[in-house]
C-alpha positions in Angstrom: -61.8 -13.6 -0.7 -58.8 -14.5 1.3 -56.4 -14.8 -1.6 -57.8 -11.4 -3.2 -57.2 -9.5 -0.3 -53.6 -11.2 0.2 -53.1 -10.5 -4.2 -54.5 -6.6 -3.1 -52.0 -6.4 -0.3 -49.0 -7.8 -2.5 -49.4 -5.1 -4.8 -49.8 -2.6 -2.1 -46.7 -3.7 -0.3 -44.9 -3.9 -3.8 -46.2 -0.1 -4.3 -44.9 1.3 -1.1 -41.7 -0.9 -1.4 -40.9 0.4 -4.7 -41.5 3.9 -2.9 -39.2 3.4 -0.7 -36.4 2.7 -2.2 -37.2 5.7 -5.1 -36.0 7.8 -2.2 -33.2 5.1 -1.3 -31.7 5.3 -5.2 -32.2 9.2 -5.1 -29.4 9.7 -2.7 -27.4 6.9 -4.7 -27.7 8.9 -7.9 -26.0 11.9 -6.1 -22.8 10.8 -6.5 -23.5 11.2 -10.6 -23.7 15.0 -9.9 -21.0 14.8 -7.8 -22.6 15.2 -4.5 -23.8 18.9 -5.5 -27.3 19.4 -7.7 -26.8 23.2 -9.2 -29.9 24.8 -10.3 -29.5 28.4 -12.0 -32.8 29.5 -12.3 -36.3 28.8 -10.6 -37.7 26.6 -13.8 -34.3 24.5 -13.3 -35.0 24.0 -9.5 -38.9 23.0 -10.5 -37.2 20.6 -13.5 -34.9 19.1 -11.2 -37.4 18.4 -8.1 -39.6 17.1 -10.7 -37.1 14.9 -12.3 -35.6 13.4 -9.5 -38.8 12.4 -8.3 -40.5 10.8 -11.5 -36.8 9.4 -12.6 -36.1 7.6 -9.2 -40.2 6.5 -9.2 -40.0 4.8 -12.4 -36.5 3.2 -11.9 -38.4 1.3 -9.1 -41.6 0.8 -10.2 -41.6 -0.3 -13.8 -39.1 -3.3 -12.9 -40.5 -4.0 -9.5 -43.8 -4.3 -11.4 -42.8 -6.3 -14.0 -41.2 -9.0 -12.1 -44.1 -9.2 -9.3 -47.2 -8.5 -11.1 -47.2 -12.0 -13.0 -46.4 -13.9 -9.6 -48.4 -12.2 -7.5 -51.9 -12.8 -9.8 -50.5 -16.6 -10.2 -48.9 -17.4 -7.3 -49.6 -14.7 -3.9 -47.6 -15.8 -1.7 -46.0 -13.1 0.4 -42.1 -14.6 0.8 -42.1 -15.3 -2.3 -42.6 -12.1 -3.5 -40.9 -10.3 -0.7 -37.5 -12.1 -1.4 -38.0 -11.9 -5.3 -38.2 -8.0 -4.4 -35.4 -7.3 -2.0 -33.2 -9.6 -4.4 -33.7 -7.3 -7.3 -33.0 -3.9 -5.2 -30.1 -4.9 -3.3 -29.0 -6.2 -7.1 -29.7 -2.7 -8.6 -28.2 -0.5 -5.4 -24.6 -2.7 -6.2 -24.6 -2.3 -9.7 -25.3 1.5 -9.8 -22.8 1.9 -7.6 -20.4 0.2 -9.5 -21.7 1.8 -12.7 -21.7 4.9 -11.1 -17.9 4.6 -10.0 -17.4 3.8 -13.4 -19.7 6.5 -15.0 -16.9 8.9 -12.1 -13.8 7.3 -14.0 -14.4 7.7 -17.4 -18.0 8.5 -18.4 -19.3 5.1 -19.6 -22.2 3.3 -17.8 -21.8 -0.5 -17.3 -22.6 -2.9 -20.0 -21.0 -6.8 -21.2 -18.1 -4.5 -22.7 -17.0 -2.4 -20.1 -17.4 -5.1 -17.3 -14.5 -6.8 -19.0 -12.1 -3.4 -18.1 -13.0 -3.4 -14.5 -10.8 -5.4 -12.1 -11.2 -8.1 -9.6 -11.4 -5.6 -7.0 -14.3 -3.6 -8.1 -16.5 -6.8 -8.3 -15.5 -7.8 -4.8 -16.7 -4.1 -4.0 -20.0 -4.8 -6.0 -20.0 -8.2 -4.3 -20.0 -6.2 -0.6 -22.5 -3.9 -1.9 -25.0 -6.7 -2.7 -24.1 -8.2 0.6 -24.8 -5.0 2.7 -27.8 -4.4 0.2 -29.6 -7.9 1.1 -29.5 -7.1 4.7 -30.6 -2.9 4.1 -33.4 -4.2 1.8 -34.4 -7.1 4.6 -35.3 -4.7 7.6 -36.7 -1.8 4.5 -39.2 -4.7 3.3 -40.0 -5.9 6.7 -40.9 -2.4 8.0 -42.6 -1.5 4.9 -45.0 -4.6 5.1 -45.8 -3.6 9.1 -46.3 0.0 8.2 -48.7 -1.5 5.1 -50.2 -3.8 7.4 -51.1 -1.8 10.5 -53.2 0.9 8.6 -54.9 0.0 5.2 -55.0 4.1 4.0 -52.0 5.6 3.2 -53.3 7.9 0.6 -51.2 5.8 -1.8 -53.4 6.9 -4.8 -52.8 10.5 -4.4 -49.2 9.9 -3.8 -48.7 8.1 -7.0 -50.9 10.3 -9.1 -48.5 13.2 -7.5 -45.5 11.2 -8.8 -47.1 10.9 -12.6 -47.7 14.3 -12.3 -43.8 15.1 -11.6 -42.7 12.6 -14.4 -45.3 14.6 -17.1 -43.7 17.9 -15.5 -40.5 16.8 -16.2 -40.5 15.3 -19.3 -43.2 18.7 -20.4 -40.2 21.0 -19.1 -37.2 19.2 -20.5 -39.0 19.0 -24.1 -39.6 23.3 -24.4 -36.3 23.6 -22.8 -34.8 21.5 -25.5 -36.8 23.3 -28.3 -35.8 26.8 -26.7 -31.9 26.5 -26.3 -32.2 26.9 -22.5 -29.2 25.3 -20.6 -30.3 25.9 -17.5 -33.0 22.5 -18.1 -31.0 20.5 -20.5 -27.5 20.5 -18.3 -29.4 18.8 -15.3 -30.9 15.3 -16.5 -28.3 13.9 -18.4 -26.6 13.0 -15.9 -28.9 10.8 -14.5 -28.4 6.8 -14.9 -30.5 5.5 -17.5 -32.8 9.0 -18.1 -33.9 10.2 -21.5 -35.4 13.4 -21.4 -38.0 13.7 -24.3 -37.5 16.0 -27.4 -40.7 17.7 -29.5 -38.9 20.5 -31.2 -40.8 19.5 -34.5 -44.1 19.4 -32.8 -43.6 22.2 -30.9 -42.2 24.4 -34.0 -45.5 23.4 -36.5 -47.7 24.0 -33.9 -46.4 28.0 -32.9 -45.4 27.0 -29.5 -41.6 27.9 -29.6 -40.2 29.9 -32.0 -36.6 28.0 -33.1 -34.7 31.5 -34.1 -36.1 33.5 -32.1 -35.7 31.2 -28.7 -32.1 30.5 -29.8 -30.9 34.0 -30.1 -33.0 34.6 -26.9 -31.4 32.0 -25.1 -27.7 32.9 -26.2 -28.5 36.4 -25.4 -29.0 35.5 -21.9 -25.7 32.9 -21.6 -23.4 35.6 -23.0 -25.0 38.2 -20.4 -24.7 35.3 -17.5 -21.4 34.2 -18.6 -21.4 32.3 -21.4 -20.2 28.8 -20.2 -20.6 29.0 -16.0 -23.1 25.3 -17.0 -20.4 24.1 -18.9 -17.0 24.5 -16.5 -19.1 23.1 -13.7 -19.1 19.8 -15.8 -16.2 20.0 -19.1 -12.9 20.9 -18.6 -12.4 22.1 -22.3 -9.8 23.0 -23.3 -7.8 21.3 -20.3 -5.4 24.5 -20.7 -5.7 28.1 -22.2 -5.0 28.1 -25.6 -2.3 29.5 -26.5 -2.7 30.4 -31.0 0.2 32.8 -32.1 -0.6 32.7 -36.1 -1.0 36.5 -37.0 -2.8 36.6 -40.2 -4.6 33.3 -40.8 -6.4 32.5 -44.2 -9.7 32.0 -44.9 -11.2 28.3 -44.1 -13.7 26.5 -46.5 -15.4 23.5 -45.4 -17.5 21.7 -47.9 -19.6 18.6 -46.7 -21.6 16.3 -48.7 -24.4 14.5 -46.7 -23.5 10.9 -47.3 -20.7 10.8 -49.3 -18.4 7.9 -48.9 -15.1 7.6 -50.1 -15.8 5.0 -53.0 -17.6 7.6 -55.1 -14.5 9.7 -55.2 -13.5 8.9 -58.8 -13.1 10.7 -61.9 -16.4 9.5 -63.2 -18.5 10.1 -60.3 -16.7 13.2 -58.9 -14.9 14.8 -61.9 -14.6 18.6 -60.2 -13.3 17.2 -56.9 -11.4 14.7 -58.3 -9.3 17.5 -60.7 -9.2 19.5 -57.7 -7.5 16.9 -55.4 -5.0 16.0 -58.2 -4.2 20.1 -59.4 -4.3 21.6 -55.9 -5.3 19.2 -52.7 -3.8 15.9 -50.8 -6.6 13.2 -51.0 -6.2 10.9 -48.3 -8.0 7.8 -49.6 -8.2 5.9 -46.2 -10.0 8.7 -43.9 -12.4 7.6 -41.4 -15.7 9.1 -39.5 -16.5 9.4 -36.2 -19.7 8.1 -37.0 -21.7 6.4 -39.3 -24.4 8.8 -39.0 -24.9 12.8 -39.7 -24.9 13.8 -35.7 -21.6 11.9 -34.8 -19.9 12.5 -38.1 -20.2 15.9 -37.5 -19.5 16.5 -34.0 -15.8 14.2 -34.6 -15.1 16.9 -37.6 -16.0 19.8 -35.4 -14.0 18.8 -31.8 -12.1 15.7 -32.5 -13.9 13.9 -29.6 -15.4 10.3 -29.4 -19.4 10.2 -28.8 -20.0 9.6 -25.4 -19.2 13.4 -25.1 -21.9 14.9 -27.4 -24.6 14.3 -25.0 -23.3 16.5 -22.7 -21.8 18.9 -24.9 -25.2 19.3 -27.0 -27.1 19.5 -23.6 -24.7 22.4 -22.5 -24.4 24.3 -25.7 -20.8 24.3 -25.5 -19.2 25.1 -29.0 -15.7 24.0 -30.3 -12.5 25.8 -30.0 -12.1 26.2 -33.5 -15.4 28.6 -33.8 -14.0 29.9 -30.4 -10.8 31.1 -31.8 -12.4 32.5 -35.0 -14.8 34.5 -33.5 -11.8 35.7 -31.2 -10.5 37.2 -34.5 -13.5 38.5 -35.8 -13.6 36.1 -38.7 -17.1 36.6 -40.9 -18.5 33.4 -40.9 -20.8 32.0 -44.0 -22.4 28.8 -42.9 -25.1 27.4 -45.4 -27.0 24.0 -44.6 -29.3 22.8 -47.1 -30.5 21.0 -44.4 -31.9 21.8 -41.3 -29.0 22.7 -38.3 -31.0 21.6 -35.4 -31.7 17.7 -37.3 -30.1 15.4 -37.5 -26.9 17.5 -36.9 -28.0 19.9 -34.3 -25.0 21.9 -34.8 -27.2 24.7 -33.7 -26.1 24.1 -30.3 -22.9 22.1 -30.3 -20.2 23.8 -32.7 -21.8 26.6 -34.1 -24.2 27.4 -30.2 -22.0 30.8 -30.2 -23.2 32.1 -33.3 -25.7 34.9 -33.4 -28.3 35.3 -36.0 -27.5 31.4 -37.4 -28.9 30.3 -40.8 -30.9 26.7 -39.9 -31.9 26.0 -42.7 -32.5 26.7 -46.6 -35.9 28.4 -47.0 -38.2 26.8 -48.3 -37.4 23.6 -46.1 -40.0 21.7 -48.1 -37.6 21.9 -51.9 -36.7 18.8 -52.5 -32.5 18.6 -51.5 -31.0 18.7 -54.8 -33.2 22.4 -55.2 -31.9 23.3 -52.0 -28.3 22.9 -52.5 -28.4 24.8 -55.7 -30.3 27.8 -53.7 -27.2 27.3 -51.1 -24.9 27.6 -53.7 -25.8 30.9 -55.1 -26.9 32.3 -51.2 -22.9 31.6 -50.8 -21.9 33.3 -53.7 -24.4 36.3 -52.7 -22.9 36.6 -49.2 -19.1 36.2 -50.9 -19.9 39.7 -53.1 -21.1 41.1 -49.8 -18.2 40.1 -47.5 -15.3 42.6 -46.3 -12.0 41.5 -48.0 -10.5 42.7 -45.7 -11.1 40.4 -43.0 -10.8 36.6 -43.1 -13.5 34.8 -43.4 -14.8 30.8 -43.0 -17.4 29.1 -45.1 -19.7 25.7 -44.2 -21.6 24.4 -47.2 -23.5 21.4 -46.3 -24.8 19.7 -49.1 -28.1 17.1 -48.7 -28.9 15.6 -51.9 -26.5 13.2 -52.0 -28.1 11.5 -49.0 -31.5 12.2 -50.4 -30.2 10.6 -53.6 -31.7 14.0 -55.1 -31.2 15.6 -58.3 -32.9 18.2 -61.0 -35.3 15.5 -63.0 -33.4 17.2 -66.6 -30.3 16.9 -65.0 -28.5 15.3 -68.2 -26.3 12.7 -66.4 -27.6 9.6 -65.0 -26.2 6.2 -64.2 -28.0 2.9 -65.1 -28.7 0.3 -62.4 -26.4 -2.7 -62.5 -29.8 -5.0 -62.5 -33.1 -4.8 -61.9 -33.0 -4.7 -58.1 -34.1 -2.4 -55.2 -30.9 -1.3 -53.9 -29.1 -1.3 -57.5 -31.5 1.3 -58.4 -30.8 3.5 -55.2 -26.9 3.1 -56.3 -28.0 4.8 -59.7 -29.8 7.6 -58.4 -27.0 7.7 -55.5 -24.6 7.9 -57.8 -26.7 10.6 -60.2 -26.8 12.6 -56.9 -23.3 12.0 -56.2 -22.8 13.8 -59.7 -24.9 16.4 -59.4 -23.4 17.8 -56.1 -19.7 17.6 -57.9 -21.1 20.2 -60.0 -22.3 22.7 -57.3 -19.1 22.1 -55.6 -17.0 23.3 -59.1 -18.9 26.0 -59.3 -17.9 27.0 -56.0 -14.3 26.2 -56.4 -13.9 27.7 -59.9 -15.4 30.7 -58.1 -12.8 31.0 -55.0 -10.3 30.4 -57.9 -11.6 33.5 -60.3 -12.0 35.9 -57.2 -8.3 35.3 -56.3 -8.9 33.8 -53.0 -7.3 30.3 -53.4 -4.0 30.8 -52.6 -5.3 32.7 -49.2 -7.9 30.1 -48.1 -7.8 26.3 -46.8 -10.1 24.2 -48.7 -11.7 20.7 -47.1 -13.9 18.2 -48.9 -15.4 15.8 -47.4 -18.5 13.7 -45.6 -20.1 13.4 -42.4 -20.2 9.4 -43.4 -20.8 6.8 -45.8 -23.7 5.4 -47.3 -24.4 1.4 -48.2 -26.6 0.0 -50.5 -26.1 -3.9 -49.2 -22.9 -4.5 -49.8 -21.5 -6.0 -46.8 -22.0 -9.3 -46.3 -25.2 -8.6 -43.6 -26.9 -6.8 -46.4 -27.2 -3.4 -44.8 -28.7 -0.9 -46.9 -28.1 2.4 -45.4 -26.0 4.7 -42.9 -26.1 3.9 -39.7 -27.4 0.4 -39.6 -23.8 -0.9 -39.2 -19.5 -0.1 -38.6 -19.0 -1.4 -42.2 -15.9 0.5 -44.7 -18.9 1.6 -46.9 -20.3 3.6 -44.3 -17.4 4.9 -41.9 -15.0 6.0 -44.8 -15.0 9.4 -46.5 -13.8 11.8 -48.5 -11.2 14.0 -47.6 -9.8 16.3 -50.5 -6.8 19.3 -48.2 -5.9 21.8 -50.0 -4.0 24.3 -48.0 -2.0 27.2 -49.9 1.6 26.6 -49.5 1.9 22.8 -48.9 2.8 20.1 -51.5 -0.7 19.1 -53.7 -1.4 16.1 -55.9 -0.2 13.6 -53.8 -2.5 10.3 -52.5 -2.4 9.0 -48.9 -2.6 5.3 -48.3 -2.4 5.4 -44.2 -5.4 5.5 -41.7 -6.8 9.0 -41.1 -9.6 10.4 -39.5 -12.2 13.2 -38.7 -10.2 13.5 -35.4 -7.6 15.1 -37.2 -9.0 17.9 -38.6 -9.1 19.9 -34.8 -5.6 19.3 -34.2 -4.6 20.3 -38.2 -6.4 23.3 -38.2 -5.8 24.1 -34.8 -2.2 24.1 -35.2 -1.3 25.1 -38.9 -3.9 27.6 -39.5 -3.6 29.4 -35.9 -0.4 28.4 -34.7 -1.6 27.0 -31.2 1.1 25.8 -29.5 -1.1 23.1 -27.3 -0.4 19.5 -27.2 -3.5 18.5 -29.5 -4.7 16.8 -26.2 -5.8 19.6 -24.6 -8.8 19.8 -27.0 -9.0 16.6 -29.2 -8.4 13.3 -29.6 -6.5 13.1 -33.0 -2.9 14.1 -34.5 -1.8 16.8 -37.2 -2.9 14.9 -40.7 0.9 16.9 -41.6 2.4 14.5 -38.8 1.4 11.2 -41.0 0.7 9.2 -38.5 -2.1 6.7 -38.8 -4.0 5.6 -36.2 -4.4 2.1 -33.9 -7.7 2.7 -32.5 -10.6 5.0 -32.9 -14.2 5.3 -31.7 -17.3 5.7 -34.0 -20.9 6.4 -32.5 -24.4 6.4 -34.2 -27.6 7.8 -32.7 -27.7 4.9 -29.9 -24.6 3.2 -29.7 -20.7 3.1 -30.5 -18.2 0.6 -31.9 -14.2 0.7 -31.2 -12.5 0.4 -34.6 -9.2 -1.3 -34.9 -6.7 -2.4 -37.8 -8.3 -5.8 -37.8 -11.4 -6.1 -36.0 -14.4 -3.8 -34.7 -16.0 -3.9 -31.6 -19.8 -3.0 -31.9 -21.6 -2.3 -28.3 -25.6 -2.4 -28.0 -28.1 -0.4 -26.1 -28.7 -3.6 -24.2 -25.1 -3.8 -22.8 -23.8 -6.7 -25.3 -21.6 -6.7 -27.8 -20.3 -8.2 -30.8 -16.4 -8.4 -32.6 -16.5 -7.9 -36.4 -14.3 -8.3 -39.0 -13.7 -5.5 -41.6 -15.5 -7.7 -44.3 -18.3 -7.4 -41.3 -18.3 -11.1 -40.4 -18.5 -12.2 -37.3 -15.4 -12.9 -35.6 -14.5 -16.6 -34.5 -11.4 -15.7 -32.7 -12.7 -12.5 -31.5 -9.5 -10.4 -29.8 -10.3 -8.7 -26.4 -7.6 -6.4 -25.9 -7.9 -4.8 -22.1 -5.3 -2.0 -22.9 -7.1 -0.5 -25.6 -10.4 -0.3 -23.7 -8.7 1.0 -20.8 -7.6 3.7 -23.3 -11.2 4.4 -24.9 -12.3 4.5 -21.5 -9.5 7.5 -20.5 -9.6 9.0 -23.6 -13.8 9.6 -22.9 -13.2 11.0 -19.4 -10.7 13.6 -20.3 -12.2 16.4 -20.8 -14.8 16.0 -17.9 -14.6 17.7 -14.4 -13.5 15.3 -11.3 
């Protein structure tokens, strides 16, 4: 009876504890919003009550819990558990503080990879934290256990039924605000250390409870009438300066991605339209590398030249690139056609195109099959070109999905055979079929630009989002995403741009980072350092790069000439080489680090 009343007093203890130092690690987090926590509307000040709450309740409770539990229904003994406890806050209090002086300096959060940049001093500083923390948590454990002890009621039920209440709140509000566009919600958790605010925009869509077209235009309605990007300059500082674009009659853009498409494919055989096109009219740079090796990152490096750890925050605020910026500044008419859907994987809804009013998601009906759906896009593109003013210019976005669906018409009359008998030899085939079949919706759009008279006047780029693999590598991956291999990082990317030398191959190391900077400054004549918005250099410049960061959905690898530097979500990481073997004599090379870490702080506020 003793021992069951000493295991029920543990846990409460434990309970109250963990409580306790919710409150403690709530005014630690502050320094993540920089001291201040703005709210804009009166669903944002309920979201961020709530969320601050149920956050700093479970980032107690769950590990308190799952260290204690086990000893305390094996072995109740009340130092034991009391020491175990107060060595695992004052642990956590010194590393979020040193993660969240990091997380101040350039936006990363602590794991096995960035330890390695910070110096000598910062652990001493981490070191003093621990040592103050000890003592703190010492006189917060001993009081907690008197206050426990002295009265067994503390209405300890209700109080942590209240706090699952604010965590279901939270996570509840963040998931409409997420399916409705509204900033307000989405700019707040983020921030957080360690917080994921759940996402049901599928769920909430099938089942009627948020119209996606309707709450997006509603939603950019209302930031245009509230001043369009007051979330945004509270946390981005982008562009670091004014831009300053002097080009007085720019052509007509057309950007043509393929889903998936990596850069081996690019062969006569294979890719006989683009191909032709890239010798007759276009530079075909053979080395060019994603941002990603998946659609979301792939996309956002094309779009702003910027590494991953900023689309979090630039998704969360709806803060769209400068080169839509500029080109709704000149009134440009703006075609963009997704066979898939905008707002998944991609969600280019509310990153580079988040400006755009009356925004085409998605090709109707959504359940075609892809290779149906990029044909519709293809004639919806050549329906809005009859309808366009020729008078103004104009940019187009055709993103093509069955080559990662491996898609195409079952009478389509070219296939390609398997090289065996094998799984992944037969997705090759009907990769490659696919492959095929999208090089002839994308003639048909470029023997069109050519017969209205429009290709001398209009900037064309082919390319990808990323690669695919069908277990290639040595590791045997067998799709996008699973992996920084050559197969899935490197893409097409066919420039043709009226006026500039065609026909000629590139050999040197390119990237989507480039593509900001080149457009930027060639088809708008901004006179900005490319720094002030992006990451990369003018593809006219030829210079290749040393370094570059690639992201996926959960984590992000630093590529270099010789080696790559994959990260985890569980703060290890791993060196590679390029044959994707791991590295014996793996190279740890502070100053580039140092750099990744600057180059992902830029364009954030101080």
């Amino acid at each position: 009876m003793t021992q069951t009343l000493s295991r029920k007093l543990l846990f409460r203890w434990s309970g109250w504890f963990a409580l306790a130092n919710a409150v403690v690690f709530g005014l630690v987090s502050l320094r993540y919003f920089g001291g201040s926590l703005p709210a804009e509307s009166a669903l944002s000040v309920v979201y961020l009550f709530a969320v601050y709450i149920g956050h700093h309740v479970m980032l107690t409770t769950v590990p308190l819990f799952l260290l204690v539990t086990p000893l305390i229904l094996v072995f109740p003994r009340r130092r034991v558990v009391i020491v175990l406890a107060v060595v695992l806050f004052a642990l956590m209090i010194a590393l979020m503080m040193l993660d969240s002086l990091l997380w101040s300096q350039s936006r990363f959060h602590l794991n096995a990879l960035t330890m390695k940049i910070l110096g000598w001093q910062s652990w001493v500083f981490a070191a003093v934290i621990f040592g103050v923390g000890l003592f703190f948590q010492s006189l917060l454990a001993r009081s907690v256990w008197g206050w426990v002890e002295a009265r067994p009621r503390r209405h300890g039920l209700a109080i942590g039924l209240s706090c699952g209440v604010m965590i279901l709140v939270a996570q509840g509000i963040h998931a409409w605000a997420d399916a409705s566009y509204y900033v307000p919600v989405t700019s707040l958790g983020q921030q957080l250390p360690v917080y994921k605010g759940i996402t049901a925009k599928s769920f909430m869509t099938k089942t009627g409870l948020v119209d996606v077209k309707v709450s997006r235009e509603r939603e950019l309605a209302r930031r245009m009438s509230q001043s369009l990007d007051a979330s945004s300059d509270r946390l981005l500082n982008y562009p670091l300066n004014p831009l300053q674009c002097h080009q007085d009659a720019p052509m007509n853009l057309l950007l043509i991605v393929a889903d998936s498409m990596r850069g081996s494919v690019l062969t006569p055989e294979l890719a006989p339209n683009i191909s032709t096109f890239a010798e007759n009219h276009g530079m075909d740079f053979r080395n060019h590398f994603s941002g990603g090796n998946s659609s979301r990152m792939g996309m956002f490096s094309l779009f702003y030249g910027l590494p991953p750890g900023y689309w979090s925050s630039f998704s969360s605020l709806q803060k769209s690139t400068v080169l839509l910026d500029e080109m709704q500044a000149r009134n440009y008419q703006l075609g963009l056609f997704s066979s898939a859907t905008l707002y998944r994987p991609v969600v280019l809804d509310r990153t580079a195109f988040a400006n755009v009013p009356d925004l085409r998601i998605v090709t109707e009906p959504a359940s075609d099959p892809a290779w149906k759906r990029d044909r519709k896009l293809t004639g919806e593109w050549f329906e809005w070109m009859d309808r366009r003013n020729p008078g103004q210019p104009f940019f187009g976005f055709l993103f093509y999905d069955a080559t990662m669906g491996k898609s195409f018409p079952p009478d389509y009359p070219v296939r390609f055979d398997p090289e065996d008998s094998g799984e992944q030899a037969g997705a090759f085939s009907d990769y490659q079929s696919s492959v095929h079949y999208v090089d002839s919706l994308v003639g048909e759009v470029l023997e069109d630009l050519q017969s209205r008279g429009l290709l001398d006047q209009t900037v064309v780029l082919i390319t990808s989002d990323h690669g695919e693999e069908f277990g290639e590598s040595d590791v045997k991956l067998t799709s996008h995403g699973s992996g920084y291999t050559l197969h899935q990082l490197v893409t097409p990317m066919v420039l043709h741009w009226p006026g500039k030398e065609a026909g000629r191959v590139y050999q040197h190391r390119t990237s989507h980072y480039d593509i900001m900077p080149t457009l930027m400054q060639e088809l708008f004549g901004c006179e900005n350092p490319a720094s002030d918005y992006a990451t990369g250099n003018n593809l006219f410049e030829m210079q290749e790069w040393d370094w570059l960061v690639s992201g996926s959905y959960y984590n992000y690898a630093v590529l270099e000439p010789d080696q790559v530097t994959v990260t985890f979500p569980n703060g290890l990481y791993e060196v590679r080489d390029w044959d994707y073997r791991l590295s014996k004599t793996p190279q740890f090379r502070g100053d580039v680090l140092e750099a990744v870490s600057e180059q992902n702080a830029r364009f954030f506020r101080d």
